[in-house]
LOKOLBA-657417 format. One record per residue (C-alpha): x, y, z. Coordinates in steps of 0.1 Angstrom, whole numbers, plus 5000, padded with zeros to 4 digits. Each point is the difference from the previous one (the first is absolute). Layout:
! LOKOLBA-657417
XYZ ...
! end
This chain:
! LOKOLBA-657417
489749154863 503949995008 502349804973 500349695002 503750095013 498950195026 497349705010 503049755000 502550205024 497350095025 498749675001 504049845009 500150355024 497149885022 501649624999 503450145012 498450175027 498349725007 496650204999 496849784990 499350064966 496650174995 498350114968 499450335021 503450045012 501549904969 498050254978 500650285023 503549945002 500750014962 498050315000 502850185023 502649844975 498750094972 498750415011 502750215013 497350265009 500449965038 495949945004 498350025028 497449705007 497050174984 502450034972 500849654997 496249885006 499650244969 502749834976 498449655013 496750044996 500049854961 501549715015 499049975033 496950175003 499049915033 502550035018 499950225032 502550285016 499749785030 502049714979 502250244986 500950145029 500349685017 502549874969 501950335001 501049975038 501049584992 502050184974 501650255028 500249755023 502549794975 501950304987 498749954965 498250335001 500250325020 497550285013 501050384990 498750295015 499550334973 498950245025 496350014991 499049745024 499549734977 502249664998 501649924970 502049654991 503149914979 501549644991 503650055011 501049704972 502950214994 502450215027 498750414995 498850275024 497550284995 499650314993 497150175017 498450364987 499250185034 497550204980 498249754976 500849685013 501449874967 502549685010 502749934976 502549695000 503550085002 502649774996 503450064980 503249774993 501549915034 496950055020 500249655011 503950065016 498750295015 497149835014 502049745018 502750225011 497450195021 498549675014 503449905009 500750315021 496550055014 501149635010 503250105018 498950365014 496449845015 501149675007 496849884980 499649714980 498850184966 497549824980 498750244977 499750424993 497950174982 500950414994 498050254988 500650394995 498550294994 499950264981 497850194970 499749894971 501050154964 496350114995 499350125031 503650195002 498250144969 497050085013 500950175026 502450204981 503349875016 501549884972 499050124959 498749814976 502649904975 
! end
């Protein structure tokens, strides 16, 4: 079970986004807080099911796309087919292995200045109005760099 932190802020995140505040959605929610492991639905049924333990994928997935929907959460693609999820609480991009599928945060001092900058001049150059991004790139990881014998182990 998330802190009681955790349980606090995701509780006044639903409110802000004015999203009715369900046990499921509120549980599930404080589960992508509190893990920063990227899971994938059966992955958060899994972590649940102490708490919750009859709750379905259907639910899950239906909470997940709310989630989507409201720009509280958002869907990753690793490359193995499977759709992973990642509270975006806190401005960062991924990295994405091309070879294991690994997803690392990545976020660094500035990020935020940078983020905007590139809204502002997608804004300018497309003539859109920007109301979010979301960036992702790719790459391999350290451990697969060292599997693969591209880079040694130090």
């Amino acid at each position: 079970m998330a802190s009681n932190a955790v349980m606090e802020e995701t509780l006044q995140v639903l409110k802000d986004h004015k999203l009715r505040v369900t046990p499921q959605r509120h549980i599930i929610l404080a589960y992508l807080v509190s893990h920063h492991n990227h899971p994938t639905v059966e992955t958060i049924r899994d972590g649940l099911s102490k708490d919750l333990p009859n709750i379905g994928a259907s639910t899950i997935y239906n909470t997940l796309n709310t989630f989507v929907d409201h720009h509280l959460v958002v869907e990753l693609q690793n490359g193995d087919g499977s759709t992973h999820y990642d509270y975006f609480g806190t401005p960062h991009y991924h990295a994405i292995c091309t070879n294991c599928g690994r997803i690392v945060d990545v976020t660094y001092p500035g990020f935020s200045d940078t983020e905007k900058n590139l809204e502002k001049k997608t804004a300018e150059i497309s003539g859109y109005m920007i109301s979010g991004n979301h960036m992702e790139v790719y790459g391999l990881c350290p451990e697969c760099q060292i599997k693969l014998g591209i880079k040694k182990n130090d």
